[in-house]
N, C-alpha and C positions, 0 to 999 in steps of 0.2 A: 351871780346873775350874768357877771361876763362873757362864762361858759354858753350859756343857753341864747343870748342874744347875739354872738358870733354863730350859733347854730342857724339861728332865726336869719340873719345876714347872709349868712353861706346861700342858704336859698334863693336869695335876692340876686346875688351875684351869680349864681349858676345860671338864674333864667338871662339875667344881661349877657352871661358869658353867651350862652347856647345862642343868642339873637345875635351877637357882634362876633360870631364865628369868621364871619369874611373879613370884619374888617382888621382881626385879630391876624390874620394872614401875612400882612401885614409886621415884621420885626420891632418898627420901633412902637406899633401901636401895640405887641403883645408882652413887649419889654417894659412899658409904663403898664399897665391892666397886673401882668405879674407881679412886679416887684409892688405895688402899693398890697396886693394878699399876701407877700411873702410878709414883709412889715406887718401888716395886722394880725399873722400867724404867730410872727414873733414877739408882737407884744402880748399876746395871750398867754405863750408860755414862759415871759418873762429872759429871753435868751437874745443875745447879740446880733445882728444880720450884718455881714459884709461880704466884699465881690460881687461877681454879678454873674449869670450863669447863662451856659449858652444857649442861643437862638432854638434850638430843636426840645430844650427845655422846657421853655415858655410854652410853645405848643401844646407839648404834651400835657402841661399841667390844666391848661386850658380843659381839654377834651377828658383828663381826669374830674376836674370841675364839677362841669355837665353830670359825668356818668355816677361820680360818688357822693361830691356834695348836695346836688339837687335830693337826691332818696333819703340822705341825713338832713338835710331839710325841711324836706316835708314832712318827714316822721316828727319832726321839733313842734312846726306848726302844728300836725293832728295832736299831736300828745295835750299839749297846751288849749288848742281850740275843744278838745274835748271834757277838759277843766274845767274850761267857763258855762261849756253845755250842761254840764253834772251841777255845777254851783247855781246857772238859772234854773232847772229844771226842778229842785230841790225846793224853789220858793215861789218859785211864776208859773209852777206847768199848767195852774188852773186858769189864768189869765189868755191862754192860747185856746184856739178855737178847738172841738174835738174830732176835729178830722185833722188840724197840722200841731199836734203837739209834740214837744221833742221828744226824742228817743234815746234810752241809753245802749252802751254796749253795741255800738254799730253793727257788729261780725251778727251779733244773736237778735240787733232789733227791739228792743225792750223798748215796747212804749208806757209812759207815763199817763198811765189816768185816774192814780191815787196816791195820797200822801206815803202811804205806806212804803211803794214801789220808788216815790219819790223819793222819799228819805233815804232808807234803806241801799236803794237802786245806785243815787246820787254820792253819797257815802264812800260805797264801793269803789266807782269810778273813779274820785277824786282822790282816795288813797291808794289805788294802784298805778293810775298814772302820776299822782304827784311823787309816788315814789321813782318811778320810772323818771320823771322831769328831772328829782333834784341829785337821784344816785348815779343816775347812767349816764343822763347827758354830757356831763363833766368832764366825765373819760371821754365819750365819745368825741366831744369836741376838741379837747388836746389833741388826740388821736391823729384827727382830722388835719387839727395844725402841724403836727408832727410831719404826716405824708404829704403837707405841701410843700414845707420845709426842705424835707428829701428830696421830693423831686425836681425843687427851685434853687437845689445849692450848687455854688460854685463849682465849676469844672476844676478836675486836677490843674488843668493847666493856668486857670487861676489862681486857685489857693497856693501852684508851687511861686508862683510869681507875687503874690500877696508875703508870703516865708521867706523869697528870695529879699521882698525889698525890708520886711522886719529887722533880717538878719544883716542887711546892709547898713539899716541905723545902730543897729547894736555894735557893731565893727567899730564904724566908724564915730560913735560917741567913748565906744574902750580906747579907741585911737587919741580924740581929743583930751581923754582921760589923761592918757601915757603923757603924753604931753605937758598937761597941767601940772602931773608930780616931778617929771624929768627937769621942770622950768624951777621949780620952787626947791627942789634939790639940790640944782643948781647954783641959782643966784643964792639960797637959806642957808644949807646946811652947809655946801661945800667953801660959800664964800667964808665961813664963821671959823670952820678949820682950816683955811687960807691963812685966816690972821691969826688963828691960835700957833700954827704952827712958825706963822713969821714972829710972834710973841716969843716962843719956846727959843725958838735961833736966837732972838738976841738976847735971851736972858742966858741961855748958854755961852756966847760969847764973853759975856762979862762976869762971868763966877770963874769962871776959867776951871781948875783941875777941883776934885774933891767930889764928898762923898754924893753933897747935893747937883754937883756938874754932871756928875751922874745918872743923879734920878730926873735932872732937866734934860737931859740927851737920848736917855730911854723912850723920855715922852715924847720930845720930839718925833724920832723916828716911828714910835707907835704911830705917831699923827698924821707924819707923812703917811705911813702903809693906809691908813685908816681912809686917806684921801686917795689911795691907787684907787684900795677895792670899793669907793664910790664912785670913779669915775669908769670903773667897767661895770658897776652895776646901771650905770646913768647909760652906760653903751648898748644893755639889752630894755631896758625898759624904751628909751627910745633915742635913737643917735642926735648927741645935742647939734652935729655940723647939719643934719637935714633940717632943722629950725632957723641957725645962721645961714649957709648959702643954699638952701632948697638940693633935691635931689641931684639936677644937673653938676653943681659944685659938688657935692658928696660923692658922686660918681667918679667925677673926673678925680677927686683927691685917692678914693680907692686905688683908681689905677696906677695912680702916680706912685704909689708905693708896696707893689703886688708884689714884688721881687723881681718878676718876668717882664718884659715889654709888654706893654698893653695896647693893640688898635682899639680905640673909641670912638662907638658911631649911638648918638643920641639925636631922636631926630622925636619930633609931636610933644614935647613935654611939657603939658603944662599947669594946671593948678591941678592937681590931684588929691582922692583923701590920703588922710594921714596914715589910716591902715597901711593902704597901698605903697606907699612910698616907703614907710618902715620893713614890710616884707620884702620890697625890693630892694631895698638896699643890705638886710639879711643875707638875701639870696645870693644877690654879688657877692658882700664880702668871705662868704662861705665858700662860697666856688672859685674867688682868687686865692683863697689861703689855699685851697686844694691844687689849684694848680701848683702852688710855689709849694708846698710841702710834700705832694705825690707822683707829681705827673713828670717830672725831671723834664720839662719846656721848655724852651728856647722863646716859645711868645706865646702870645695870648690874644683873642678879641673878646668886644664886650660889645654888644647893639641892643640898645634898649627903644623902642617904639611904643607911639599910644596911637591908636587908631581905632575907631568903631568902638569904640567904647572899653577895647582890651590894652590893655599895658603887656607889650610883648620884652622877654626878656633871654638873650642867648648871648650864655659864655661858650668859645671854643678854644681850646688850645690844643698844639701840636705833641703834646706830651708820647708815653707809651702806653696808655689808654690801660681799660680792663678797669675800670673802676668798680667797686664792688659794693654794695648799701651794707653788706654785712659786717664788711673790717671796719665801721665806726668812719666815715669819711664825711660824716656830716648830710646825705643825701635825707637820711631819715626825716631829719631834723628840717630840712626846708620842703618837704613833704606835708607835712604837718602844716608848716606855717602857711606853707600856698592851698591848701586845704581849706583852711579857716575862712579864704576869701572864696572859695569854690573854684580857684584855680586849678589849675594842673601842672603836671613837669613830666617829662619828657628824657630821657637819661641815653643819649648813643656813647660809647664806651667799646669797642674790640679791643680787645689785645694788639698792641702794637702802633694803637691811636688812629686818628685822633678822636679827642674827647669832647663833645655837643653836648650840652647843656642847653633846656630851652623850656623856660616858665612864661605861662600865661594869667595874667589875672584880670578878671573883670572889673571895670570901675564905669559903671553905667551911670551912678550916680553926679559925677562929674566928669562933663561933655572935654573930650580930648583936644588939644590943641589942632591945628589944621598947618 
């Protein structure tokens, strides 16, 4: 019955729509009128409604209204109001005077002036439009929901922006994620091999030489290695020093140890997501290793900014430039990662230098320092 009494309503709403045409004129009056039909579209067909769609939308749907739902309306009403004429007709038509008794079959005018015609006639009626009521109107009226739907749905440039800020919680909760294991890996597993192997040292010490000083010395060492490759596993999942001193500290220590002279200029930094800060601090250490392993530099800068809501990031040094993505230099690699935020990079490199490095990432969701 939902079907057929959304049909019944559409009619209702087409004649209000057609009379408040002017005042529909009006944005915010055709923005409220739309979205309450896009709502009762979408609960018919049982389907999610979000965004909101643009102004020239509304309109149109408006004046679609009118032109398509009013004629599906009214056909709802006749179908229906012809029901009830075939069902009195069938049992009352003697009860009417004999000049106004009803008439079946509108198109052909059948009047009723004997049971026969009445039965018969009544019959007929009732089972082809009750067929027409319960088989077609259904579709029909999805139908109907369907193309309001279409034409009340969010603009591209909603929906990309609707994606954009999805994709911004999903970052930035893998972010929080990195975080939570990088924390518990830290202080759990690696504290536990901290002590095993300060355990293993001193029971090594006191066995001194022999077969078992042996197998406590092996293990040691096993233990220790066991503790490097967790601490460079703890380095990509998420750098434990951006947790201790925040990116400005992690910055400044990178430089400190690039090989090269580092200028450092950090200027807007301030609470940012975790994503953001983990790719930036990627991106740096990638592009100071490159300087110090490719570029044969004499110095380096590093100017990281946040402003407008973008985290600006550019390394340059004076090296002999020509850097290439192909010889494996690592460019691919922070390609990718400034990707993932919808950033960008940037790569000047000639032959004979110098070499500009320059990543942008959007961090809209937390307002920049000033």
């Amino acid at each position: 019955m939902r079907d057929r009494a959304f049909l019944l309503g559409t009619l209702v709403t087409a004649v209000a729509t057609a009379l408040a045409l002017p005042v529909l004129l009006a944005p915010a009056a055709a923005r409220g009128w739309a979205g309450w039909h896009r709502r009762r579209a979408a609960g018919l067909l049982g389907v999610p409604v979000g965004g909101r769609p643009d102004g020239w939308r509304n309109l149109a749907w408006a004046f679609t209204h009118v032109a398509v739902g009013f004629p599906l309306g009214l056909a709802a009403l006749v179908c229906l109001g012809n029901v009830l004429v075939a069902a009195v007709a069938m049992s009352l038509w003697w009860a009417f005077p004999a000049d106004g008794r009803p008439t079946l079959f509108s198109v052909f005018d059948v009047h009723v002036n004997d049971w026969a015609t009445a039965l018969v006639g009544g019959s007929v009626q009732i089972a082809v439009l009750g067929a027409v009521v319960w088989w077609a109107f259904p579709p029909l009226a999805r139908l109907y929901a369907r193309l309001c739907l279409a034409i009340l749905a969010p603009s591209a440039r909603e929906r990309i922006e609707v994606l954009t800020q999805s994709r911004v919680g999903v970052v930035d909760a893998h972010g929080a994620e990195l975080q939570r294991i990088e924390r518990d890996l830290h202080d759990g597993t690696q504290a536990r091999l901290v002590a095993i192997a300060m355990q293993l040292g001193l029971a090594r010490e006191s066995l001194g030489d022999g077969p078992a000083a042996t197998l406590i010395r092996q293990a040691h060492e096993t233990t220790e290695e066991a503790m490097a490759e967790l601490r460079s596993v703890l380095q990509t999942i998420y750098p434990p020093i951006l947790a201790d001193r925040g990116l400005d500290g992690a910055l400044s220590a990178l430089a400190a140890r690039a090989g090269v002279p580092v200028r450092t200029e950090l200027a807007g930094l301030g609470a940012l997501p975790a994503a953001a800060e983990a790719v930036a601090y990627y991106v740096i250490a990638e592009a100071l290793a490159n300087v110090a392993k490719h570029a044969a530099a004499t110095r380096a800068s590093l100017r990281v900014a946040c402003a407008g809501g973008v985290l600006s990031v550019e390394v340059a040094d004076d090296g002999r430039g020509g850097a290439d993505e192909a010889r494996g230099t690592g460019i691919a690699g922070i390609r990718r990662r400034v990707a993932a935020l919808d950033g960008d990079v940037r790569l000047v490199s000639p032959p004979g230098g110098p070499t500009t490095l320059t990543v942008r990432l959007p961090v809209q969701e937390v307002p920049c320092a000033s």
